[in-house]
N, C-alpha and C positions, 0 to 999 in steps of 0.2 A: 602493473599495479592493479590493486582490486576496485569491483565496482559495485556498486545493488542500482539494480532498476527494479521495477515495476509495471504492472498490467493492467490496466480494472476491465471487465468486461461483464456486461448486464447480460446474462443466459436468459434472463424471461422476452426480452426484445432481442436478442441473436445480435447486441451490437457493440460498439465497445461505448465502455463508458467514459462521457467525458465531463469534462468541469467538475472531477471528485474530490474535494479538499485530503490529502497526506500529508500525515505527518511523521515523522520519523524520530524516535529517540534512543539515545546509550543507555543503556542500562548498567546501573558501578553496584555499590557495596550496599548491601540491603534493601536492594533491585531500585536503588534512587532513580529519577531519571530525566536525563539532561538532553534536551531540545537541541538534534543536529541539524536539522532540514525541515523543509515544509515546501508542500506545492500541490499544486493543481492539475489535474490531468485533461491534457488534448483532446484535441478530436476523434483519435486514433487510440484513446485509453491509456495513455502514457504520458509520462512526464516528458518535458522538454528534454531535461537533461541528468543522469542518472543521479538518482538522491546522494550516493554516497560515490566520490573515486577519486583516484591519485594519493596525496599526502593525507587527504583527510580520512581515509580510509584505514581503517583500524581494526583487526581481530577482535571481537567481543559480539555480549550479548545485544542484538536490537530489538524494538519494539518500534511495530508500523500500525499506525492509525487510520483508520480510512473513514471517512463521512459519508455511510452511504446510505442514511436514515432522510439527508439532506438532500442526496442525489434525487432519491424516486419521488421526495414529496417534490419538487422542484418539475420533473419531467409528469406528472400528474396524481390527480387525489385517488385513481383507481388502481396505484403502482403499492395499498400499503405499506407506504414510507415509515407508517411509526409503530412495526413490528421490530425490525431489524434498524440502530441507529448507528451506533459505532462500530467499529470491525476491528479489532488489535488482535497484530499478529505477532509471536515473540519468534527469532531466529537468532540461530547462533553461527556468526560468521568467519571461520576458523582458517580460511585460508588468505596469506595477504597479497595474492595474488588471484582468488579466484573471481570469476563474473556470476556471482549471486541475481537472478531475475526470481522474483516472486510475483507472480498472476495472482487476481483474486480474481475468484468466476464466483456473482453474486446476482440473487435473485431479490425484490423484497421479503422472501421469508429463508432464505437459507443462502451458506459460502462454503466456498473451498478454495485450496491453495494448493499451490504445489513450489518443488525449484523447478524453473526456468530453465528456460538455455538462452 
């Protein structure tokens, strides 16, 4: 069965990031979109437990949200927090079997993503 996890890691401190609010949505017909998951990321920048897998897991369009305008104002006023606020990422998930991980490496002024292993 397929799965999507996730990564966050703050590149301006070298460390991973934790306490990031995600959220994760389906995206249907005139890109609506319908709230599958929501969670918080570890100590380790990672969710407990993969946003998406097993039966609930479903080929199609997602969109991943991440709080990370919240993050740096939270960890300090020198991290500016309120350059960079939301993060959404759109992914298309085609295999119903594969293990989707998406990393965000995010600074307070810029992100990247990649697929994971």
């Amino acid at each position: 069965m397929g799965r999507l996890s996730t990564h966050v890691l703050d590149i301006a401190r070298g460390k991973p990031a934790g306490r990031v609010a995600v959220e994760l949505f389906r995206l249907g017909p005139n890109e609506a979109r319908q709230s599958v998951a929501s969670a918080v990321t570890n100590a380790d920048g990672r969710t407990d437990q993969p946003l998406l897998s097993g039966a609930q897991f479903q080929p199609g369009c997602y969109e991943l949200v991440f709080q990370i305008g919240a993050y740096f104002r939270a960890i300090g006023p020198d991290t500016a927090g309120d350059f960079l606020d939301i993060v959404p990422l759109r992914v298309t998930l085609a295999d119903p079997d594969g293990h989707y991980h998406v990393p965000l490496l995010c600074s307070p002024w810029s992100y990247s993503t990649y697929r994971g292993s």
